[in-house]
N, C-alpha and C positions, 0 to 999 in steps of 0.2 A: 504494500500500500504506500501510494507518496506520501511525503508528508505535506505537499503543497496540492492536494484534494483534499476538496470539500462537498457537504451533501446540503444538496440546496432544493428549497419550495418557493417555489413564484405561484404567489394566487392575488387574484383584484378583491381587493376590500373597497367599498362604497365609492366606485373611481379611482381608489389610487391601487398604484401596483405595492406590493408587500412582500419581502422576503425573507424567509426564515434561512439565514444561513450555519452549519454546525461544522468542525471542524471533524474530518470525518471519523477517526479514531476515537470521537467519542459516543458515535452512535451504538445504542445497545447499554448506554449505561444505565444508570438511575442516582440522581444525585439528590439527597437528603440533609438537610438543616432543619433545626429550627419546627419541629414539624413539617416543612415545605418539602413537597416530592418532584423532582420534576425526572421525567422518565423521557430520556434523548432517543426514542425508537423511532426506525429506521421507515416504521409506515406515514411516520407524521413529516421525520426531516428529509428522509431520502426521497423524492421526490426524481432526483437525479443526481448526479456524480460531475463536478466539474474542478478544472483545473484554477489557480488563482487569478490567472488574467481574467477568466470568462466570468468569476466573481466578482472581481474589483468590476469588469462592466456593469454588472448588475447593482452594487452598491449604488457606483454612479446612477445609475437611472431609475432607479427604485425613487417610492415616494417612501414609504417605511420598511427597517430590517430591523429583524431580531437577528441579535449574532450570540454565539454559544463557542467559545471555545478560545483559549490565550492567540490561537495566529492568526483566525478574523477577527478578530477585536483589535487585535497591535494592528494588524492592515487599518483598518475605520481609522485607529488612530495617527498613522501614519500620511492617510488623503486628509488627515483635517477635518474628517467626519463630525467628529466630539472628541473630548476631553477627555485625560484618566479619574479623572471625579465623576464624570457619569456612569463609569465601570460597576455592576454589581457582582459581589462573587455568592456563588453559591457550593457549598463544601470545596474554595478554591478553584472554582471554573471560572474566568468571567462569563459573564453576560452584559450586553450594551444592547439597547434599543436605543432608534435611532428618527426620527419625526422631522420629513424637511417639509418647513413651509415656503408654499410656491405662490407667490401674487397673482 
């Protein structure tokens, strides 16, 4: 497995496009805090399998991402997406949503 694929979902939410993207080594897990479950399976993120350029296109053009996983997160943060204060971790994973308004 590379470690520069990622498992990505594109679906339209009320007009905008949405992407859940997950770094894909971590699909299959299940990460717990706090009571909070969030379970990275492969029916909800894998959608499809793509390399990091074809993601970074889609960051760009996305209206909202969910990102899961330390290498798309640093990428978001990298284009200037958001900030390391937006970062949530969860059992040590980040996570970063990401909300662009368009005029």
């Amino acid at each position: 497995m590379s470690l520069d694929q990622y498992a990505v979902r594109t679906t339209r939410y009320q007009g905008s496009v949405m992407v859940d993207i997950c770094d894909l080594d971590l699909i299959g897990t299940k990460l717990e805090q706090d009571g909070l479950v969030v379970d990275l399976t492969r029916e909800y993120y894998q959608q499809q399998v793509m390399e990091l350029v074809h993601a970074k296109e889609l960051l760009n053009k996305c209206d909202i991402a969910n990102l899961v996983g330390s290498r798309i997160v640093n990428h978001a943060i990298e284009l200037k997406m958001a900030k390391e204060v937006s970062i949530k971790r969860i059992s040590g994973v980040p996570f970063l949503m990401i909300y662009k308004f368009r005029h």
